[in-house]
C-alpha positions in Angstrom: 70.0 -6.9 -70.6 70.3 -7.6 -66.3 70.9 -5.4 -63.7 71.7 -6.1 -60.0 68.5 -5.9 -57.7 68.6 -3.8 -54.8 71.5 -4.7 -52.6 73.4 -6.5 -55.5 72.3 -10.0 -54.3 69.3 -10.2 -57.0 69.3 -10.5 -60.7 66.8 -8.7 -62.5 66.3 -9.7 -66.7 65.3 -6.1 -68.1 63.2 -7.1 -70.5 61.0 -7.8 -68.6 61.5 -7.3 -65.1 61.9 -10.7 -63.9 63.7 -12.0 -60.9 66.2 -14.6 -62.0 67.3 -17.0 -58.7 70.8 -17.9 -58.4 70.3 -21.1 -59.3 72.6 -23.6 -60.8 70.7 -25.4 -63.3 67.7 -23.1 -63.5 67.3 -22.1 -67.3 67.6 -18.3 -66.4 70.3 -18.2 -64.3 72.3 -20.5 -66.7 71.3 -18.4 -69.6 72.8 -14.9 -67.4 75.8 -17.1 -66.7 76.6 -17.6 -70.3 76.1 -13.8 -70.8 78.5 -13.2 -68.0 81.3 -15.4 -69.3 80.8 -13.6 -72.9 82.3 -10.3 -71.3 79.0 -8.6 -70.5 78.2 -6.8 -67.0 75.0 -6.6 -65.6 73.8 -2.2 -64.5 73.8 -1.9 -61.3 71.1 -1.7 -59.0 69.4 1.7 -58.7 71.8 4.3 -56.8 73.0 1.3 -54.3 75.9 3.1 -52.4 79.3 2.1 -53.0 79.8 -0.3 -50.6 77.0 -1.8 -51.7 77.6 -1.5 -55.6 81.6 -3.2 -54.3 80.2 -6.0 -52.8 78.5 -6.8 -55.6 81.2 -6.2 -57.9 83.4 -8.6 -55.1 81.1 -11.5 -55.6 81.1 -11.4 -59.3 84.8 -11.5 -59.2 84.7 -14.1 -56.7 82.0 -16.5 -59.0 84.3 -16.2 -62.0 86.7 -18.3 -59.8 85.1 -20.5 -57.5 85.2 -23.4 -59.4 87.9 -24.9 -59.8 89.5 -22.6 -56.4 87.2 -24.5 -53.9 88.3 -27.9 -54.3 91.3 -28.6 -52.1 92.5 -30.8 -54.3 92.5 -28.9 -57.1 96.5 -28.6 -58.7 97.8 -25.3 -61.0 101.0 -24.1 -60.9 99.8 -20.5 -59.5 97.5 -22.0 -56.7 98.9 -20.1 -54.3 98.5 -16.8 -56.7 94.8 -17.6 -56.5 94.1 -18.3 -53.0 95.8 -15.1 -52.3 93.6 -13.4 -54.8 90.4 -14.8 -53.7 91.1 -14.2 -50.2 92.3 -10.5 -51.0 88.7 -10.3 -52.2 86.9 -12.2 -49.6 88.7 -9.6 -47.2 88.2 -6.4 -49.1 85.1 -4.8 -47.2 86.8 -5.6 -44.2 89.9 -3.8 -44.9 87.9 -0.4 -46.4 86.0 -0.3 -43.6 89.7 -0.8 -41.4 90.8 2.6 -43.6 93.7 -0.6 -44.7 92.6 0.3 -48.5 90.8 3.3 -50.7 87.0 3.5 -50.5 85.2 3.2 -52.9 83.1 6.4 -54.7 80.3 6.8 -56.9 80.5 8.9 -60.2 77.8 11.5 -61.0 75.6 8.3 -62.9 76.3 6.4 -59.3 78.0 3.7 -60.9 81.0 2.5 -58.8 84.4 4.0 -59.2 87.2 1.7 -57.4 91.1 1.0 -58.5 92.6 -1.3 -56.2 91.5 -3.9 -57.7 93.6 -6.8 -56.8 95.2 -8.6 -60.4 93.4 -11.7 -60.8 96.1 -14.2 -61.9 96.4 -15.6 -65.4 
């Protein structure tokens, strides 16, 4: 139904081929979130490169958590468990490109192929 644009930093509805902003509170975007948060994963952009196809992957991860994780004030019991997470993917590029991690690979259909996922915390 979406796919990543070119780059991974664009949303693209398939049927037909419009460019959705990410936009809290536009119609679109709030209708992509919803299919998101109902398990769904958007194809990725046309044979990006792994990095590329990571990052994109990194950021999703990173949305399903950034509310409530950015307010400082914000109490759970595994805080801590969820900083580290977030900042383990915040840091992840970084610490491929270090050789610190695996890198990630395309398969033969170029979508990305990656298992060092960090756990995201319950």
């Amino acid at each position: 139904m979406y796919k990543l644009g070119q780059g991974g930093n664009s949303i693209i509805r398939q049927s037909d081929g419009a460019f959705i902003p990410v936009a809290p509170g536009n119609r679109d975007y709030d209708e992509y979130k919803e299919w998101l948060a109902q398990g769904n994963h958007p194809d990725p952009p046309e044979h990006d490169d792994a990095m590329t196809q990571l990052r994109a992957e990194r950021d999703r991860r990173l949305s399903e958590c950034d509310i409530p994780w950015s307010l400082g004030d914000y109490e759970h019991p595994d805080k801590g468990k969820w900083i580290n997470y977030r900042n383990f993917l915040r840091q992840l590029p970084s610490r491929i490109e270090a050789g610190e991690t695996e890198a990630p690979t395309l398969d033969e259909n170029y979508n990305l192929v990656y298992t060092s996922w960090p756990t995201k915390p319950e």
